[in-house]
mmCIF file of the N, C-alpha and C atoms, coordinates in Angstrom:
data_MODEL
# 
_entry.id   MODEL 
# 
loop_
_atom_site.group_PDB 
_atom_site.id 
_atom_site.type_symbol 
_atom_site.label_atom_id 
_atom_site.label_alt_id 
_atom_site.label_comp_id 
_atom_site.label_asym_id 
_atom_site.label_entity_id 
_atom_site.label_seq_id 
_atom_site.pdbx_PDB_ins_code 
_atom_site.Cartn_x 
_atom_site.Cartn_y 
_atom_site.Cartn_z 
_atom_site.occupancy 
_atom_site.B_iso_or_equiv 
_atom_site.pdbx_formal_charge 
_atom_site.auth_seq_id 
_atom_site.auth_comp_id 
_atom_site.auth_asym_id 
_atom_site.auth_atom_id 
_atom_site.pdbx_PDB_model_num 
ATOM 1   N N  . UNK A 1 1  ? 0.829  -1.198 0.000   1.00 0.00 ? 1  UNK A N  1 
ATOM 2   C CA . UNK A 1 1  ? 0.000  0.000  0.000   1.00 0.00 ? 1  UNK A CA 1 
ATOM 3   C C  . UNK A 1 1  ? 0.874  1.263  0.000   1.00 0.00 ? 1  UNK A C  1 
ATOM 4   N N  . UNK A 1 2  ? 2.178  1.388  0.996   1.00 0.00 ? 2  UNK A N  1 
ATOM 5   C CA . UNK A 1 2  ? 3.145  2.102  0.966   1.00 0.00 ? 2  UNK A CA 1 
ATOM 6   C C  . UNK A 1 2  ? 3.746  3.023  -0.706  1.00 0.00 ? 2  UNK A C  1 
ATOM 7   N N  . UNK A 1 3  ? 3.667  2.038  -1.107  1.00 0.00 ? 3  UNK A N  1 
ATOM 8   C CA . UNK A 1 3  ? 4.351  1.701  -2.744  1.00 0.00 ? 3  UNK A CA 1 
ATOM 9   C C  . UNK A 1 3  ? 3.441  2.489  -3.826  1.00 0.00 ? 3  UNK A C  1 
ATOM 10  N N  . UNK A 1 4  ? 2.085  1.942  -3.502  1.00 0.00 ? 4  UNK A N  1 
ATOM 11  C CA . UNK A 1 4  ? 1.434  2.795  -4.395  1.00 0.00 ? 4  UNK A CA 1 
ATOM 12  C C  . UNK A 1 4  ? 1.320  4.505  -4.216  1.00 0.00 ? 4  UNK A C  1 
ATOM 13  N N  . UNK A 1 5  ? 0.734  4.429  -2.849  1.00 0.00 ? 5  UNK A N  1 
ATOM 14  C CA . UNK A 1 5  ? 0.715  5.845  -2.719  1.00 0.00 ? 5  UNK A CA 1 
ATOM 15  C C  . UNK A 1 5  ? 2.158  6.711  -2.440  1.00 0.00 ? 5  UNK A C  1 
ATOM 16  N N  . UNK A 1 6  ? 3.347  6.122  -2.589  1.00 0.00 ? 6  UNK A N  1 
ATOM 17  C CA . UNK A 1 6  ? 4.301  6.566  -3.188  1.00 0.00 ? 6  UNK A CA 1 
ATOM 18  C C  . UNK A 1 6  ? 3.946  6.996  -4.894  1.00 0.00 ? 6  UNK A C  1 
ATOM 19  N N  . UNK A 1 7  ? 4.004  6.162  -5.289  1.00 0.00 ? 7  UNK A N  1 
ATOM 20  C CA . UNK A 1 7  ? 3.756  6.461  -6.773  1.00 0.00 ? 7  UNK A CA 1 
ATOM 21  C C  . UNK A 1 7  ? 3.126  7.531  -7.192  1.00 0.00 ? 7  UNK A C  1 
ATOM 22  N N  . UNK A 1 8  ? 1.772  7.481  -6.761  1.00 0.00 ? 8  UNK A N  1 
ATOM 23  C CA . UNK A 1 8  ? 0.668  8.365  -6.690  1.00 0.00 ? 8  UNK A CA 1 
ATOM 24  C C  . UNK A 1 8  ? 1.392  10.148 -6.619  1.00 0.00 ? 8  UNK A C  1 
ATOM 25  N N  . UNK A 1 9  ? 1.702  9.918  -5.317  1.00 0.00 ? 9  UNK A N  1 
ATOM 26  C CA . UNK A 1 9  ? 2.650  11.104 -4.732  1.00 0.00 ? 9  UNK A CA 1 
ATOM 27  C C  . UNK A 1 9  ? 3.731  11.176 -5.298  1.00 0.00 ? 9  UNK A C  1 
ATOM 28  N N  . UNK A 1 10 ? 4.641  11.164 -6.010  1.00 0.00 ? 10 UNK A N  1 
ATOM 29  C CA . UNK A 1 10 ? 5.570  11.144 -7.087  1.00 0.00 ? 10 UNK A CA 1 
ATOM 30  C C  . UNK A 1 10 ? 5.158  11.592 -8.283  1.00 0.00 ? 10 UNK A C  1 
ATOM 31  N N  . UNK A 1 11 ? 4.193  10.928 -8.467  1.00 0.00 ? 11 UNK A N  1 
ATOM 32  C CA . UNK A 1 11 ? 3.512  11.512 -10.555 1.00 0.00 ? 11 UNK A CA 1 
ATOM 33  C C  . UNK A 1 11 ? 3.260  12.772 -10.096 1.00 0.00 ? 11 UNK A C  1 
ATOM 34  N N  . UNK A 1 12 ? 2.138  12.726 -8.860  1.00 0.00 ? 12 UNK A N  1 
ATOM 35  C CA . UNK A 1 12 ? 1.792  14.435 -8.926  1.00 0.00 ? 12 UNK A CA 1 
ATOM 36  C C  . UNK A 1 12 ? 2.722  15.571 -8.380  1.00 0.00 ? 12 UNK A C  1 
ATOM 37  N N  . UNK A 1 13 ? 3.888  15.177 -7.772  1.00 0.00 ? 13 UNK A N  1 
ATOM 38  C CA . UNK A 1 13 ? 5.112  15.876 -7.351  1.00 0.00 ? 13 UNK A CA 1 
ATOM 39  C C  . UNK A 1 13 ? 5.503  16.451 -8.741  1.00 0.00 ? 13 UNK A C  1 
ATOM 40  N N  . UNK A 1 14 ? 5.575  15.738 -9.836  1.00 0.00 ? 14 UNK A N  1 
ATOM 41  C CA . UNK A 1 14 ? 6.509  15.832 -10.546 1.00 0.00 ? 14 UNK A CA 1 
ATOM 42  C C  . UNK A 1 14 ? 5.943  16.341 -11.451 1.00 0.00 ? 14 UNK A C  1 
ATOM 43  N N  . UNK A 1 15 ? 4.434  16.306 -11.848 1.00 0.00 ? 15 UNK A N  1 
ATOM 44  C CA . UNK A 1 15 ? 3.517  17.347 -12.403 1.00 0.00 ? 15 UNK A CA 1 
ATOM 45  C C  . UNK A 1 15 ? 3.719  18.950 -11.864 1.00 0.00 ? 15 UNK A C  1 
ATOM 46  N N  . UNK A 1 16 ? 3.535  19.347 -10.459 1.00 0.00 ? 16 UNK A N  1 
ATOM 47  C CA . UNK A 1 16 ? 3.800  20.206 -10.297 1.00 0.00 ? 16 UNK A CA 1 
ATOM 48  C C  . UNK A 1 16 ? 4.977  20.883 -10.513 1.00 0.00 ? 16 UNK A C  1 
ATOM 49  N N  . UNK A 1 17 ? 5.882  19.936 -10.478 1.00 0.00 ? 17 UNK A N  1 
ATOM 50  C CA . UNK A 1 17 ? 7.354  20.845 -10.594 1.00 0.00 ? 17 UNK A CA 1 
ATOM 51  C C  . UNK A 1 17 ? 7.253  21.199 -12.101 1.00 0.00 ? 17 UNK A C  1 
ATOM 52  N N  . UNK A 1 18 ? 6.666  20.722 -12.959 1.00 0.00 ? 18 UNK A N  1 
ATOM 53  C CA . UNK A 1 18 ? 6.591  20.683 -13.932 1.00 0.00 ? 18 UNK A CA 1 
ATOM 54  C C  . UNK A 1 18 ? 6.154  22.089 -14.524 1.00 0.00 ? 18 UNK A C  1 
ATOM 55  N N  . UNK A 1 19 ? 5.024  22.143 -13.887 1.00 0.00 ? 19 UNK A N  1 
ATOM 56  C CA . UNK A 1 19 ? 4.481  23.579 -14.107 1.00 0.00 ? 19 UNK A CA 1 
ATOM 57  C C  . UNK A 1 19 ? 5.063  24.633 -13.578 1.00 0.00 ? 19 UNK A C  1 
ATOM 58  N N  . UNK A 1 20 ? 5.519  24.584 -12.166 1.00 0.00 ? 20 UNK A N  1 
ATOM 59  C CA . UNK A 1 20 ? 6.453  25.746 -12.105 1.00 0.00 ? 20 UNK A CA 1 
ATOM 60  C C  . UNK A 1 20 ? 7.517  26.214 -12.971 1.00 0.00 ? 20 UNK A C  1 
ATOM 61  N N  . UNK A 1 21 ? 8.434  25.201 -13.418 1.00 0.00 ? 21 UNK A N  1 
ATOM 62  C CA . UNK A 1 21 ? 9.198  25.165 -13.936 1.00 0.00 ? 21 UNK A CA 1 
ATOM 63  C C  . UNK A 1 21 ? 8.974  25.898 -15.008 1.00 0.00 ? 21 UNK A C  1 
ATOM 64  N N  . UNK A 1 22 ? 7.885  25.517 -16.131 1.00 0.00 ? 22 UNK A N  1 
ATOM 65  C CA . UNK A 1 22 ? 7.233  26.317 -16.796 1.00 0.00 ? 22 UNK A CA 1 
ATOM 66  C C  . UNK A 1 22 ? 7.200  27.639 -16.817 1.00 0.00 ? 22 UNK A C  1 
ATOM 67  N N  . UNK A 1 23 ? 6.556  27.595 -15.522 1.00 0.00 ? 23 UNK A N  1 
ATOM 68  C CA . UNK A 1 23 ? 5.867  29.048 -15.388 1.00 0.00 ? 23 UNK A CA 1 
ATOM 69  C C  . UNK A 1 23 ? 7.249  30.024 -15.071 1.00 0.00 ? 23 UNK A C  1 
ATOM 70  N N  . UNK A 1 24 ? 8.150  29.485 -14.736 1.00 0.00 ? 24 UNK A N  1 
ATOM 71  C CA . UNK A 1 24 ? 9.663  30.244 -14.124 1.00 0.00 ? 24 UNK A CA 1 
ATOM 72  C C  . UNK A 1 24 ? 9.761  30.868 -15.367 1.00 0.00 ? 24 UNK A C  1 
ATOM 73  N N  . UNK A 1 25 ? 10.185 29.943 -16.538 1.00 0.00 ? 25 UNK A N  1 
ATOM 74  C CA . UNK A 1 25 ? 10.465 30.185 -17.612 1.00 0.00 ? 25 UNK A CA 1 
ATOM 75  C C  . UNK A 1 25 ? 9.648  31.057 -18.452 1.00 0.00 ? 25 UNK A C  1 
ATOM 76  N N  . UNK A 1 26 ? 8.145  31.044 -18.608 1.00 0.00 ? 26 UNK A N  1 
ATOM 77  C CA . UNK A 1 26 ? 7.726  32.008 -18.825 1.00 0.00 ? 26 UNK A CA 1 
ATOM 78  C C  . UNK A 1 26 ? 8.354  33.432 -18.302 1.00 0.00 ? 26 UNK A C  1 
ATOM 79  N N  . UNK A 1 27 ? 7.664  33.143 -17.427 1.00 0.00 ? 27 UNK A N  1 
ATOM 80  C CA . UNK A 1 27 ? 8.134  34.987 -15.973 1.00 0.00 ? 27 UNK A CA 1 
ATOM 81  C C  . UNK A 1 27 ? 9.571  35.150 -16.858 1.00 0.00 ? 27 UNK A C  1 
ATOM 82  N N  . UNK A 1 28 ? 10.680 34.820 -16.682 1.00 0.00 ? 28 UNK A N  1 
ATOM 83  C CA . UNK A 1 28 ? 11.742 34.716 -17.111 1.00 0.00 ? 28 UNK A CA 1 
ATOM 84  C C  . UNK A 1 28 ? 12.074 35.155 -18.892 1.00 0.00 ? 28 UNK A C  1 
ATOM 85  N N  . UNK A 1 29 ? 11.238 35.045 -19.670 1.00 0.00 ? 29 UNK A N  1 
ATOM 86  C CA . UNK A 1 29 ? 10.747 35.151 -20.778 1.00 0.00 ? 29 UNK A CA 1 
ATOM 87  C C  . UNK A 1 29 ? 10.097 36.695 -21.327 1.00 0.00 ? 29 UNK A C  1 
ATOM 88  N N  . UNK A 1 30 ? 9.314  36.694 -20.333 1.00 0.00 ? 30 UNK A N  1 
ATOM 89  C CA . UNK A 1 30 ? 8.840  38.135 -20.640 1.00 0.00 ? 30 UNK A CA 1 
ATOM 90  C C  . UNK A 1 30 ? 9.534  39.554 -19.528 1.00 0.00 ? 30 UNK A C  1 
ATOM 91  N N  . UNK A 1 31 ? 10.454 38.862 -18.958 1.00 0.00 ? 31 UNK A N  1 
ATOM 92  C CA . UNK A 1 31 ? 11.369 39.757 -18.028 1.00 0.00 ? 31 UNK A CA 1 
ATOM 93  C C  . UNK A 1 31 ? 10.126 40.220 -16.723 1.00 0.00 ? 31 UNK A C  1 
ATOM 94  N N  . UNK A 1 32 ? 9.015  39.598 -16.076 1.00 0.00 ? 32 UNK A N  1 
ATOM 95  C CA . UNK A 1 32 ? 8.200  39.826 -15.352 1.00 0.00 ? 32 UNK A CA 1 
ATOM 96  C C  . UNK A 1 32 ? 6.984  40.802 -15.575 1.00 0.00 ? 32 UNK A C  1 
ATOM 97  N N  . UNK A 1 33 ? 7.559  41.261 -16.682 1.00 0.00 ? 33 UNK A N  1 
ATOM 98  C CA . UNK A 1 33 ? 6.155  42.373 -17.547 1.00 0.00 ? 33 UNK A CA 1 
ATOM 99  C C  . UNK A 1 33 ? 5.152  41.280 -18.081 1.00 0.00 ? 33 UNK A C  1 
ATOM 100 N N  . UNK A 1 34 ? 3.844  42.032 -17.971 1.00 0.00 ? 34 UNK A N  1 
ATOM 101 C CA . UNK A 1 34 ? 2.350  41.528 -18.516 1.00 0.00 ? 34 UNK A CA 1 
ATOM 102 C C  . UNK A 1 34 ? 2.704  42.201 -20.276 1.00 0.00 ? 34 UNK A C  1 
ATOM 103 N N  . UNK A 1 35 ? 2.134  41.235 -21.191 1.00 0.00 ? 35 UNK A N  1 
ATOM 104 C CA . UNK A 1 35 ? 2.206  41.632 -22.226 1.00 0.00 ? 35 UNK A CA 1 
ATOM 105 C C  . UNK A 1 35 ? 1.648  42.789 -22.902 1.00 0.00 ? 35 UNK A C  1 
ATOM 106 N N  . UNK A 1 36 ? 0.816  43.537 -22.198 1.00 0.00 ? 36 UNK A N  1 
ATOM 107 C CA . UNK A 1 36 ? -0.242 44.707 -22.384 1.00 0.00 ? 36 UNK A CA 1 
ATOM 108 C C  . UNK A 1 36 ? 1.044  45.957 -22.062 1.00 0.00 ? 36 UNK A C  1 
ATOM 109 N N  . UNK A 1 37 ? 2.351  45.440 -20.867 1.00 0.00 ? 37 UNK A N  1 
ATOM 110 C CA . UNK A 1 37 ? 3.175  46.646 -20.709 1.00 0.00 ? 37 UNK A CA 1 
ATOM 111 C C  . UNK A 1 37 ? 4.280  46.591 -21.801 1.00 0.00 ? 37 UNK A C  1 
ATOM 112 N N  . UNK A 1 38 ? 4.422  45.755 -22.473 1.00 0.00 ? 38 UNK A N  1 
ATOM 113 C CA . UNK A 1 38 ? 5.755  45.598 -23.005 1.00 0.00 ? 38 UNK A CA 1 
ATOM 114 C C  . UNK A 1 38 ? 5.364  46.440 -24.839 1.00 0.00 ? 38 UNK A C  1 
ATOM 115 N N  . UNK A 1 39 ? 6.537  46.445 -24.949 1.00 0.00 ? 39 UNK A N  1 
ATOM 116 C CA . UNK A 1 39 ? 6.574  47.360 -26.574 1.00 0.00 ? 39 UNK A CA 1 
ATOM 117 C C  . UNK A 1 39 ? 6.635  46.130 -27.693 1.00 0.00 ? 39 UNK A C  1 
ATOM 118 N N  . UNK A 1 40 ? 5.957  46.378 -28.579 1.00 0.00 ? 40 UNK A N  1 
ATOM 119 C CA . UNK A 1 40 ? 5.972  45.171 -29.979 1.00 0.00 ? 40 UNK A CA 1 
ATOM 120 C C  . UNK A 1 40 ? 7.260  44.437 -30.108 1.00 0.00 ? 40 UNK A C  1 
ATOM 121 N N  . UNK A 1 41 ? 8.765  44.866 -29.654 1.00 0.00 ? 41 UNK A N  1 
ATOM 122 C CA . UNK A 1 41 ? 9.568  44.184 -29.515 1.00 0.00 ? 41 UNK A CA 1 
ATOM 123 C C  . UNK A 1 41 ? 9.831  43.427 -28.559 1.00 0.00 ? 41 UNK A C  1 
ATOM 124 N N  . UNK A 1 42 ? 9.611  43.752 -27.539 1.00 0.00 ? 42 UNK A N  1 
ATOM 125 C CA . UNK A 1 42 ? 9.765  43.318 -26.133 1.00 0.00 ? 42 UNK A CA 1 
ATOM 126 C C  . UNK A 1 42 ? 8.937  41.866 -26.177 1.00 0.00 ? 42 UNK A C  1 
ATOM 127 N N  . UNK A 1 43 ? 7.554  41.914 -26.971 1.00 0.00 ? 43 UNK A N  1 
ATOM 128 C CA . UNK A 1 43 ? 6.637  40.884 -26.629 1.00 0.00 ? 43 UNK A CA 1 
ATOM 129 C C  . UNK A 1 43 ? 7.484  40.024 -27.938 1.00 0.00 ? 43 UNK A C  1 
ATOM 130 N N  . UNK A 1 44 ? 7.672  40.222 -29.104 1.00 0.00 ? 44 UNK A N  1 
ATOM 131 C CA . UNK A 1 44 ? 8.385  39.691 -29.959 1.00 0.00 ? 44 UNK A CA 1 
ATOM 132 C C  . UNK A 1 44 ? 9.575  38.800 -29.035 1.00 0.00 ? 44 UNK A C  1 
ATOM 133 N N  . UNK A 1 45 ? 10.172 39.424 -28.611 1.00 0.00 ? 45 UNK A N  1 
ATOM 134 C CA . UNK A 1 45 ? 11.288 38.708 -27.874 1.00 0.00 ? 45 UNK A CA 1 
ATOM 135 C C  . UNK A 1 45 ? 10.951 37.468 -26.503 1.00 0.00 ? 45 UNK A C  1 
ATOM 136 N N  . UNK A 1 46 ? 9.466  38.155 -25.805 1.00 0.00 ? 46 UNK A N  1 
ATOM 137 C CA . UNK A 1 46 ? 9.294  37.122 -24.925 1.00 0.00 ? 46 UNK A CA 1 
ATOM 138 C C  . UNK A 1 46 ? 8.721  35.430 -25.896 1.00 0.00 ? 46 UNK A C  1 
ATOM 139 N N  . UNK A 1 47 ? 7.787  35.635 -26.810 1.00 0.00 ? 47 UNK A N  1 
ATOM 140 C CA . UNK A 1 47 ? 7.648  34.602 -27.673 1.00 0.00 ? 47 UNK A CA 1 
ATOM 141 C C  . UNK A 1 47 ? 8.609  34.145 -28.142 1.00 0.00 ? 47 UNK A C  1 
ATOM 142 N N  . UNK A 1 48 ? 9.862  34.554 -28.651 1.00 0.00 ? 48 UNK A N  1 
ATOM 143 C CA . UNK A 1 48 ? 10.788 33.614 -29.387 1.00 0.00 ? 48 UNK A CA 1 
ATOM 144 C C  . UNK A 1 48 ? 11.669 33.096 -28.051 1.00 0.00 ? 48 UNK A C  1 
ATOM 145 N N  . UNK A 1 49 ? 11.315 33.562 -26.808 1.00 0.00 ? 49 UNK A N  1 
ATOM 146 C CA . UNK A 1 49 ? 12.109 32.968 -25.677 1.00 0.00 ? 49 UNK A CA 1 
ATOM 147 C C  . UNK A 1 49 ? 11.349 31.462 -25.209 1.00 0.00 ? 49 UNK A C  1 
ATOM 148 N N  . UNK A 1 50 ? 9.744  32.094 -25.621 1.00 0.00 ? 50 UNK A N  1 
ATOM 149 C CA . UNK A 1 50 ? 8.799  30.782 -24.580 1.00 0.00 ? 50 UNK A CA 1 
ATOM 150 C C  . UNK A 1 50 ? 9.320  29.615 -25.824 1.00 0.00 ? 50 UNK A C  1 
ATOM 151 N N  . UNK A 1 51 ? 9.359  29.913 -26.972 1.00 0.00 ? 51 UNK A N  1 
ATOM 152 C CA . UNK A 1 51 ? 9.195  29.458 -28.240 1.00 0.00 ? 51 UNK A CA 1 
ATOM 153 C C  . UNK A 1 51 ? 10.355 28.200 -28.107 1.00 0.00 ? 51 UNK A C  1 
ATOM 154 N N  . UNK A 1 52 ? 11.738 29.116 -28.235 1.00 0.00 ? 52 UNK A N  1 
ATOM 155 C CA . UNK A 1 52 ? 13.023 28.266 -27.453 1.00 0.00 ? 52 UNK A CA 1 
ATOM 156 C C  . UNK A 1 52 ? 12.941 27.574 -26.473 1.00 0.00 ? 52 UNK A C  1 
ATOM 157 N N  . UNK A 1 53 ? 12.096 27.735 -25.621 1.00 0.00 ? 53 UNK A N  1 
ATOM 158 C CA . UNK A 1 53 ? 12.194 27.235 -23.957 1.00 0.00 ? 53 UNK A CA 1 
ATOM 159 C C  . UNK A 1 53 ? 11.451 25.756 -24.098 1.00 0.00 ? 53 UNK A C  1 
ATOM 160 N N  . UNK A 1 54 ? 10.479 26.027 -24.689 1.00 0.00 ? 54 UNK A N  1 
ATOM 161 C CA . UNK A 1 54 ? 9.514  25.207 -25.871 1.00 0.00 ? 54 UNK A CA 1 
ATOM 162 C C  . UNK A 1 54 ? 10.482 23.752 -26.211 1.00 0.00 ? 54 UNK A C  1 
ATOM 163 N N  . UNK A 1 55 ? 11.121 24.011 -27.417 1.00 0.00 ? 55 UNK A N  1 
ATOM 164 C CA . UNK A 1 55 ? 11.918 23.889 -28.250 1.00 0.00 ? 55 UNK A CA 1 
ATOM 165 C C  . UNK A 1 55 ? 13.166 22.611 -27.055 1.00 0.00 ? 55 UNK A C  1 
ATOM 166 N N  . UNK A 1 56 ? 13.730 23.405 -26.422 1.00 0.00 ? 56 UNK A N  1 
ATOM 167 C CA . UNK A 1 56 ? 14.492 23.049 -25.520 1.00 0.00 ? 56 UNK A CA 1 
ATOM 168 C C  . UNK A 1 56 ? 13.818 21.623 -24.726 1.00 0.00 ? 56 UNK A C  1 
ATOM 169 N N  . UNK A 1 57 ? 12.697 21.928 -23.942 1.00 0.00 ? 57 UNK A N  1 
ATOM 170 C CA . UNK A 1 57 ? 11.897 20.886 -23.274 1.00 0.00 ? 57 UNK A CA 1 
ATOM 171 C C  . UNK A 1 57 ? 12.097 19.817 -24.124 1.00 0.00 ? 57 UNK A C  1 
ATOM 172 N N  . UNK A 1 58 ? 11.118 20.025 -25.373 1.00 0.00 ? 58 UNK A N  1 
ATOM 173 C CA . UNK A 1 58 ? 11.565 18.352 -26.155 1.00 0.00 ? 58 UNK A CA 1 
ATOM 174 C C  . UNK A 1 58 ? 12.722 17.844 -26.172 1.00 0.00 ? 58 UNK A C  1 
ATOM 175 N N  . UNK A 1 59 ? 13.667 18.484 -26.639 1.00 0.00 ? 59 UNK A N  1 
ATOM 176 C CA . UNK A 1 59 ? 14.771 18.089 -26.781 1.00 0.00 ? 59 UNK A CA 1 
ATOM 177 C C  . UNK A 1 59 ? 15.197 17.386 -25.588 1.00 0.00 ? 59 UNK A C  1 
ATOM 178 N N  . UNK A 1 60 ? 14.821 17.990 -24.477 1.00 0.00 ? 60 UNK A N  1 
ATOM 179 C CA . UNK A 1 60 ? 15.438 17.244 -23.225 1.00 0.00 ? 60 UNK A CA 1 
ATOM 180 C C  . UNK A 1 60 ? 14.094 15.766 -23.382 1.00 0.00 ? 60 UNK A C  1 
ATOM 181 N N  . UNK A 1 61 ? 13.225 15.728 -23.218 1.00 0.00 ? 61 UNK A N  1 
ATOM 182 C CA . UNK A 1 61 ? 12.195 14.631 -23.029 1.00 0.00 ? 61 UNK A CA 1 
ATOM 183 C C  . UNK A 1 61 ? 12.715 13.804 -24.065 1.00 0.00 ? 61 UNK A C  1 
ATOM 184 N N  . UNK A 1 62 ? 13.127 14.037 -25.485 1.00 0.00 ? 62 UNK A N  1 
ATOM 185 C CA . UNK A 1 62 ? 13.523 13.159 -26.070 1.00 0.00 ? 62 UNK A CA 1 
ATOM 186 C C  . UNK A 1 62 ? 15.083 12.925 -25.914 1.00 0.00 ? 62 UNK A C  1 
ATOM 187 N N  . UNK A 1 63 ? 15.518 13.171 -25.373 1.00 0.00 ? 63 UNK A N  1 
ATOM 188 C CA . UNK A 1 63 ? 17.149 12.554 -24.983 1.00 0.00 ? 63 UNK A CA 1 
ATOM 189 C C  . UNK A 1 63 ? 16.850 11.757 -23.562 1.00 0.00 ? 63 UNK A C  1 
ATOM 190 N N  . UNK A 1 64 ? 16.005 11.620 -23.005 1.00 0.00 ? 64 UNK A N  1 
ATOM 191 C CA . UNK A 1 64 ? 15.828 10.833 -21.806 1.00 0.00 ? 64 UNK A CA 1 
ATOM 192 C C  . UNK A 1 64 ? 14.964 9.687  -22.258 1.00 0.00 ? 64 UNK A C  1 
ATOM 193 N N  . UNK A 1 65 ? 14.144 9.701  -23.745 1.00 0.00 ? 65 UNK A N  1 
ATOM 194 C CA . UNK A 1 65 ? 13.723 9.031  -24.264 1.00 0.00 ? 65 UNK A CA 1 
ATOM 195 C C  . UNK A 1 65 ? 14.535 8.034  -24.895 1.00 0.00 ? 65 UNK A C  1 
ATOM 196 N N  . UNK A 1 66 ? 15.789 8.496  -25.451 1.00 0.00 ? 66 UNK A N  1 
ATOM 197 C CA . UNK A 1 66 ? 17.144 7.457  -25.877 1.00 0.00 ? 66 UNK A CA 1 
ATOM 198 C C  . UNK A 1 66 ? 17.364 6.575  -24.638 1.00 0.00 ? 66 UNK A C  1 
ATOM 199 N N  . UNK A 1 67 ? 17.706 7.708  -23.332 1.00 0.00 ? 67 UNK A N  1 
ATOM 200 C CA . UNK A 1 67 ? 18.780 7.025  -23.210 1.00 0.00 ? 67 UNK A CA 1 
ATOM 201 C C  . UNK A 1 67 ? 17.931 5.698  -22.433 1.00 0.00 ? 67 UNK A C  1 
# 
């Protein structure tokens, strides 16, 4: 019984970190500005960051997928 609700508690640990992580990267992305404050470049630049950050994730999910 131990075992499972380990498990249980693990998937959803690791969901959450998941989303923070995310969300860091966002925040991090748009330099902590709401997109309504930032200038047509500024928001240009937070998209090609989420875009990369994006980009990056797979790359990691599929190299843990090799190995």
């Amino acid at each position: 019984m131990d075992r499972i609700i380990q498990m249980i508690l693990n998937r959803f640990l690791g969901r959450l970190v998941n989303i923070g992580v995310n969300k860091g990267i966002d925040y991090a992305a748009g330099r902590g500005k709401s997109p309504d404050q930032m200038t047509p470049a500024e928001r240009e630049q937070a998209r090609a960051g989420k875009d990369m950050s994006k980009r990056a994730r797979q790359a990691a999910k599929l190299m843990r997928r090799i190995r």
